[in-house]
N, C-alpha and C positions, 0 to 999 in steps of 0.2 A: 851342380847344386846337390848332386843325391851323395857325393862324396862327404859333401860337408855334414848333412842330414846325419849321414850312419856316425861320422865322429862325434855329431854332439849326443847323440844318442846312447852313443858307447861310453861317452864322458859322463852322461849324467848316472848309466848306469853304474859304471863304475865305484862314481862318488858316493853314491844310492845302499849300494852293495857292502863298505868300508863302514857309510853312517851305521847299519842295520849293525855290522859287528859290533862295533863300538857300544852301542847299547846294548848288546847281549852280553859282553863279556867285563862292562862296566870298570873297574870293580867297585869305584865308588857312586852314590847317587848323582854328586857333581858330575862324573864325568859322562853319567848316560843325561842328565839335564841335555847339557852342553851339545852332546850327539844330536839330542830331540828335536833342539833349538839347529841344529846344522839342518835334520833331517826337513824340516818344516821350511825352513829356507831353500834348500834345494828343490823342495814341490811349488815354492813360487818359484822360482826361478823355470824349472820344467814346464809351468803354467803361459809364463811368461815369453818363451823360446815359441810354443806351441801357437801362441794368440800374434806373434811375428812372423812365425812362418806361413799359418794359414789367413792372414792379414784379417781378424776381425775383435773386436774385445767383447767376444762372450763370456770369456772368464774370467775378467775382469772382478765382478762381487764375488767370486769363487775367492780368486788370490787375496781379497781383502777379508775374508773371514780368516784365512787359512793365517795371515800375518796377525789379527788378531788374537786368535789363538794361542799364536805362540807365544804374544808379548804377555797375554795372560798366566800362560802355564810358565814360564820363567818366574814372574812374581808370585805367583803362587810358591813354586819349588823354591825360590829364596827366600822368601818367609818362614814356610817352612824349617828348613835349614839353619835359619836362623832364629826358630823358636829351641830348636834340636839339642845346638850347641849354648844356648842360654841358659838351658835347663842342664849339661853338664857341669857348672860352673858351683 
């Protein structure tokens, strides 16, 4: 089991690692949205892995704010976005 541990650990870091570029080096607002909305998925998901491996659901209302959040800041940034290009018009 400890084999497995280190590879999802390494997996997640990995993915973790690629999200965080991806928002640094953007180049447009879409594409760091998009990263944000990855990056916020992959902390449930890590939340997720962590409440299966140690069998209990403490973090449980953690990962449901954490997806909240995210479904927020998406509509937010698409509004946004689409106040943005409206006013280009």
């Amino acid at each position: 089991m400890s084999g497995m541990l280190i590879a999802i650990y390494i997996a997640f870091a990995v993915a973790g690692l690629l999200t965080v570029w991806r928002i640094i080096i953007g180049p447009s607002i879409l594409d760091r949205a998009v990263a944000s909305d990855v990056l916020l998925t992959l902390v449930v998901c890590v939340l997720g892995a962590e409440m299966a491996i140690n069998h209990h659901t403490r973090t449980l209302p953690l990962m449901l704010i954490v997806a909240a959040v995210s479904v927020f800041a998406s509509i937010s940034i698409a509004r946004f976005v689409a106040r943005r290009d409206g006013d280009r018009q």
